[in-house]
C-alpha positions in Angstrom: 14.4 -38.6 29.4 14.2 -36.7 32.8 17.1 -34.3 32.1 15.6 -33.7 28.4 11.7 -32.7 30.1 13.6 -30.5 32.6 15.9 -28.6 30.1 12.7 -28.2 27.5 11.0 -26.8 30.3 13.4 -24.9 31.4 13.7 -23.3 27.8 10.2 -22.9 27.9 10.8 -20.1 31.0 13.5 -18.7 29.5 11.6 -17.4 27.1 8.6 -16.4 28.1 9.3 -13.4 30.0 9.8 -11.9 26.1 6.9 -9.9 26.1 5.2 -8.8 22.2 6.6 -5.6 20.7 3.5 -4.1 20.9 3.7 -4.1 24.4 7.0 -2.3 24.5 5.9 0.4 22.1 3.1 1.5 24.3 5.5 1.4 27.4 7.9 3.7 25.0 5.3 5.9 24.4 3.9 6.0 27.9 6.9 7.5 29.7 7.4 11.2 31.1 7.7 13.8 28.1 11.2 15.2 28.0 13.7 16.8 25.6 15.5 12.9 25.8 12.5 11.1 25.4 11.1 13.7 22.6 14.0 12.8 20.7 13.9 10.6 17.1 17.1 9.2 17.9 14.4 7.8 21.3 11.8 5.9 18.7 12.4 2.0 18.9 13.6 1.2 15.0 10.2 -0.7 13.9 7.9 2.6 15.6 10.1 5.0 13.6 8.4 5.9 10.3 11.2 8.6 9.5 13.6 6.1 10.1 11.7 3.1 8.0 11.3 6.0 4.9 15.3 6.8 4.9 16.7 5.9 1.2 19.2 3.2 3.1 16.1 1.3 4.6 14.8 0.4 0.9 16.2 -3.1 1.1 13.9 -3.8 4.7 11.1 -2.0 2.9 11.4 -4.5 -0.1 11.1 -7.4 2.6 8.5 -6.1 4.3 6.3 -5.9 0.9 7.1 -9.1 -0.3 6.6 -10.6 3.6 3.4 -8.6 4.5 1.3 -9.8 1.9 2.9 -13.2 1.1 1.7 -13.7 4.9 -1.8 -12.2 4.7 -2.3 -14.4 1.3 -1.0 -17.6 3.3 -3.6 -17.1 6.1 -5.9 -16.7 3.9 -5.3 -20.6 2.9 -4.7 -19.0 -0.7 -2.7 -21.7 -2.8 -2.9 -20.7 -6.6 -4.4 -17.7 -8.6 -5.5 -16.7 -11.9 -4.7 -13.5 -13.0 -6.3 -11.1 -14.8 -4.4 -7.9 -16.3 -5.6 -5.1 -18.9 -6.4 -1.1 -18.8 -7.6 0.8 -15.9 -9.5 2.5 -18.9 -11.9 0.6 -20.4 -15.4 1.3 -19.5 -17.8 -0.8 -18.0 -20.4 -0.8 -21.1 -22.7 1.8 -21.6 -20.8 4.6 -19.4 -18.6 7.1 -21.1 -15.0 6.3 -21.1 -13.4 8.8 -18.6 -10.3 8.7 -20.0 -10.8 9.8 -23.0 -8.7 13.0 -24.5 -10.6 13.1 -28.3 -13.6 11.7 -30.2 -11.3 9.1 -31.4 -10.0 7.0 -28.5 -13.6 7.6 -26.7 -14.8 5.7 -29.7 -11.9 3.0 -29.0 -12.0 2.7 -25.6 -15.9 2.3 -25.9 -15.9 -0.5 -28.6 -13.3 -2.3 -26.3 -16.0 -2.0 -23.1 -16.8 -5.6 -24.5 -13.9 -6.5 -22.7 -15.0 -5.4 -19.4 -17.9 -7.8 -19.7 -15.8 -10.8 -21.3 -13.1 -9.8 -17.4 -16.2 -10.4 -15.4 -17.8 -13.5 -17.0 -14.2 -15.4 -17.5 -13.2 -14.4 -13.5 -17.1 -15.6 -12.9 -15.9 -19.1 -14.4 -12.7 -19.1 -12.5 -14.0 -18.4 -8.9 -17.0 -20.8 -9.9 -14.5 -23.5 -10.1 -12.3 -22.6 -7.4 -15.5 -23.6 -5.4 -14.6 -26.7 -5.4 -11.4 -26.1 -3.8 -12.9 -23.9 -1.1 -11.4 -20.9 -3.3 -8.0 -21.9 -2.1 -6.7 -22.5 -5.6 -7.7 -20.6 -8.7 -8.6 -17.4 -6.6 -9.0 -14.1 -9.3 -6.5 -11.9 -8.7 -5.9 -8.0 -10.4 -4.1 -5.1 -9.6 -7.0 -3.9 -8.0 -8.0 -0.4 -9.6 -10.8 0.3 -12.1 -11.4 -1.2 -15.8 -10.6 -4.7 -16.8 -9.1 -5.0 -13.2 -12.7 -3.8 -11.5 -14.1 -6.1 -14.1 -12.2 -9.4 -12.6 -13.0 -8.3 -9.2 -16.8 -8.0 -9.8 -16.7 -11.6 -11.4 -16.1 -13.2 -8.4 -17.9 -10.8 -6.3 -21.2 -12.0 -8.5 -20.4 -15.4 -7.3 -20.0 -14.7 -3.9 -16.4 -15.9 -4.1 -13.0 -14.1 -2.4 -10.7 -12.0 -4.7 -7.7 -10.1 -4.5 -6.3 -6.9 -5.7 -2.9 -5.5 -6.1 -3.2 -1.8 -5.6 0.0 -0.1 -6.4 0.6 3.4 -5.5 -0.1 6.0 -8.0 -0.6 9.3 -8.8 -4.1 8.4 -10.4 -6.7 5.4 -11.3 -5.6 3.3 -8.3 -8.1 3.1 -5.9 -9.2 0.0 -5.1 -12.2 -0.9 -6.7 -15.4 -1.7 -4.0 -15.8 -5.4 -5.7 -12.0 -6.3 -3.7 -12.5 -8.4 -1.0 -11.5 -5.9 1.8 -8.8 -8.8 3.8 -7.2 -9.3 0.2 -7.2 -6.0 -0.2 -2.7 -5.0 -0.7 -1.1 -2.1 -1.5 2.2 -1.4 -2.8 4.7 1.1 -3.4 7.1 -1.6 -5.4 6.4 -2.5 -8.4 8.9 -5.0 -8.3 7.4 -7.0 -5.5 3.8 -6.4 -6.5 4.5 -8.6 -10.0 6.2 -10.9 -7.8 2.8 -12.0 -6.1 1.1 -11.6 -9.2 3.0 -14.7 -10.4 4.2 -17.0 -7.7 1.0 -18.3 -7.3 -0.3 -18.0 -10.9 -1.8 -20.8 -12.2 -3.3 -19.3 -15.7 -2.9 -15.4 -16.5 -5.1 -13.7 -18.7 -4.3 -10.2 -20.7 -6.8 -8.1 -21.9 -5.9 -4.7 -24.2 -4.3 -2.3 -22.7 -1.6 0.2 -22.0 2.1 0.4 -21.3 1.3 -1.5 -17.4 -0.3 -4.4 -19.6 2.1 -4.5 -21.8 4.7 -4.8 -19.2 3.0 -7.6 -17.2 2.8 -9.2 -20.4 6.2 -9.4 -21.6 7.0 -9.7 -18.2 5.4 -12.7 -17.8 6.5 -14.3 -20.9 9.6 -14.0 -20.4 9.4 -15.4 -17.2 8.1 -18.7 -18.7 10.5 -18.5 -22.5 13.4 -19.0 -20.0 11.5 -21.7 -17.6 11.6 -19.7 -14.8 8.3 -20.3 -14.3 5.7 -23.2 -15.1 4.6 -23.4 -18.5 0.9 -21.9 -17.3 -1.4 -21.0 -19.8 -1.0 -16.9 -21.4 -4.5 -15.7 -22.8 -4.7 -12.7 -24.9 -8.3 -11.6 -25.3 -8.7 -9.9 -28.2 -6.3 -11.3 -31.0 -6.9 -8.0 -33.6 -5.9 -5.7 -31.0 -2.6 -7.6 -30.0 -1.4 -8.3 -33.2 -1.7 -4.6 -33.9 0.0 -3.5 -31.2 2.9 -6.4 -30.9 4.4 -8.0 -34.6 5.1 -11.0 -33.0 5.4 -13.2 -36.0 8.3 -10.0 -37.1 10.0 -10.9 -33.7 10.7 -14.7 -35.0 10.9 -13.9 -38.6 13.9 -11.4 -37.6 15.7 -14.2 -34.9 15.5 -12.3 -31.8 12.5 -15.3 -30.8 12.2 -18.3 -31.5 9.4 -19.6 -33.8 8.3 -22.0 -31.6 8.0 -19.3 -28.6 4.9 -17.7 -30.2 3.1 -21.1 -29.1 3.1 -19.7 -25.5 0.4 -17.1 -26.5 -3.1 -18.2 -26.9 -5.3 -16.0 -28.3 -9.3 -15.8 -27.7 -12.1 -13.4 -27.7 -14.6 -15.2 -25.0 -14.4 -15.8 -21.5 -15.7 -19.3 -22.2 -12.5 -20.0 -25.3 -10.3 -19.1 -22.3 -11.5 -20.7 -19.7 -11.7 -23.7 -22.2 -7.7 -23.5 -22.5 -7.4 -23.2 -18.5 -9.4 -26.7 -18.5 -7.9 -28.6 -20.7 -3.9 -27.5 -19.2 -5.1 -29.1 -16.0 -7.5 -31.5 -16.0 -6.5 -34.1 -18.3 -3.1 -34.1 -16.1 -5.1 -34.1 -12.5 -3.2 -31.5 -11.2 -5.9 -28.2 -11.6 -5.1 -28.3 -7.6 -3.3 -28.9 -4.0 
């Protein structure tokens, strides 16, 4: 027992002369200016941004996405989500849809502004219940820019609850919306790793219209769940005429490249309290709606 304290201890003083990395940078960056010192083959590896941007550094820039925010997230005591995805370009009802190109889609996009309103009372409901779980579980989560996705944010900002956004880096629309809670606010330059935390910690998703991005996280999604590598959570599609416009999925199982029983994973409302409804009665009945 003796020899086990002293060696412990003595581990203990081994390390502790490692001083933080932050401490060596500023001892790096504190020395004499000289043509050695001035030198980018001189940066230490993690201070060099040149060096962290190089084209053979994408696999350590993948891992740092998926670590930074899968840490920031855990800190956060965040458990399980609910996930809200549709267009950038709906308009909050009653302002002019900025996207707009001709009389047509303004008229469109304006019509579908109902949707921002059914975003925001259905992440309202959400973040109301995740209350109860000191908004550790069912936290709202979108990809953080305007539209549908400003729409979820400002649910839960009504309630006074935490949510998080997903920025991705784009040439346009993604600024993070000011209804983000500013610690849960992530950006990304991988697309790849920003759909991975949309799902890991999904516990429901919910897709309202919207364009090619939707319809990726969409499919995306389903697919994820057809071939059971994920839960079976529930999918809600708001807006059932728009959807089955867009996507034939009834063609996909008539032709045999789905099966019929796969269209079952879709559920398809037009009110934040018909979806919520479905989120209720997945979990509840089973006791497991949390930790």
């Amino acid at each position: 027992m003796a020899n086990g304290s002293r060696n412990g201890k003595a581990k203990q003083k081994e390390w502790a002369p490692l001083r933080d990395n932050r401490e060596d940078r500023a001892h790096t960056e504190a020395v004499p200016v000289t043509a050695q010192s001035a030198s980018p083959s001189y940066r230490l590896a993690y201070a060099d941004d040149d060096f962290l941007c190089r084209r053979e550094l994408r696999p350590v820039r993948l891992q740092l996405e998926l670590l930074k925010a899968g840490m920031i997230l855990d800190e956060a005591g965040i458990r399980s989500t609910v996930v809200l995805f549709g267009g950038a370009r709906i308009p909050e009802p009653g302002r002019p849809a900025w996207a707009a190109k001709n009389d047509t889609q303004r008229q469109n996009l304006e019509a579908a502004s109902v949707y921002y309103d059914e975003a925001r009372k259905f992440a309202r409901l959400c973040s109301e219940y995740s209350a109860t779980y000191d908004h550790r579980e069912f936290v709202v989560v979108t990809g953080g820019g305007p539209g549908v996705m400003e729409a979820g944010n400002r649910g839960a900002h009504d309630v006074q609850a935490p949510s998080i956004g997903l920025n991705i880096v784009l040439p346009h629309e993604q600024a993070p919306n000011p209804y983000v809670t500013p610690e849960l606010s992530l950006n990304f330059h991988y697309f790849a790793i920003r759909k991975m935390h949309f799902i890991m910690r999904a516990k429901a998703v919910a897709v309202f219209p919207g364009g090619f991005g939707t319809m990726d996280e969409l499919f995306e999604t389903l697919t994820l769940i057809q071939t059971g590598r994920m839960d079976r959570i529930p999918l809600i599609l708001f807006g059932e005429k728009f959807w089955r416009t867009m996507v034939n999925f009834d063609a996909l199982a008539d032709f045999g490249t789905i099966a019929p029983d796969d269209i079952k994973l879709l559920n398809f409302v037009e009110t934040a309290e018909e979806a919520w409804g479905i989120v209720e009665r997945h979990y509840r009945p089973t006791g497991n709606g949390g930790a």
